[in-house]
C-alpha positions, 0 to 999 in steps of 0.5 A, a space after each residue: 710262188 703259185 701252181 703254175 709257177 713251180 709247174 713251169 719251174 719243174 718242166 724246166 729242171 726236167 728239162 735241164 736234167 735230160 740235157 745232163 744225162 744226154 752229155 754225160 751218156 757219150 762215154 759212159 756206157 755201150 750203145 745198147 745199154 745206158 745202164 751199163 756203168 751201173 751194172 758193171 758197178 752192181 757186177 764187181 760188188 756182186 750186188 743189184 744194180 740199184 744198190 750200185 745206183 744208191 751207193 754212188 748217189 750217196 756222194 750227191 746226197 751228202 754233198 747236198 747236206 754239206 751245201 745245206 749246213 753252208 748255207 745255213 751258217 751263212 757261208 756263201 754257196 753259189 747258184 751254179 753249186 745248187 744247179 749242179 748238185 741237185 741236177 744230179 741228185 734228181 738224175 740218179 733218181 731217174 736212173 735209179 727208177 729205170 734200174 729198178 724198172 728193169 729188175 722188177 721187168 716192167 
């Protein structure tokens, strides 16, 4: 694969990223607040709200090593499951730097 060619790849994922959050944004939060869920979360444990954030990407994170270990072994994982998993792996990523952009006040 070249530069260019995971350049492309990675606009496209980014892309497919900001098309999940956009769907999943209708329900989960209050108009003037797209973190909401997380700081309720953040609320009820009485933490910050990017520990709110790593506690629930945990679920993506070991679904990615299970998939890994799958894959591994020979077992078939489809392409769809990859898609799926790793978009929103990278999504809690992007939410987690806006959290902790809001903590911090930048």
């Amino acid at each position: 694969m070249t530069h260019e060619e995971l350049l492309a790849k990675a606009d496209a994922v980014h892309e497919e990223c900001k098309q999940i959050l956009s769907k999943k944004k209708k329900n989960r939060e209050l108009p003037s607040d797209r973190l909401y869920q997380f700081h309720l979360a953040a609320n009820l444990r009485n933490k910050k709200v990017t520990t709110a954030i790593a506690d629930m990407m945990t679920k993506h994170t070991t679904q990615l090593y299970t998939m890994i270990d799958k894959f591994e072994k020979g077992e078939e994982v489809t392409i769809s499951e990859w898609k799926e998993t790793l978009i929103d792996e990278i999504n809690y990523r992007y939410i987690m730097f806006a959290a902790l952009e809001e903590e911090l006040g930048l």
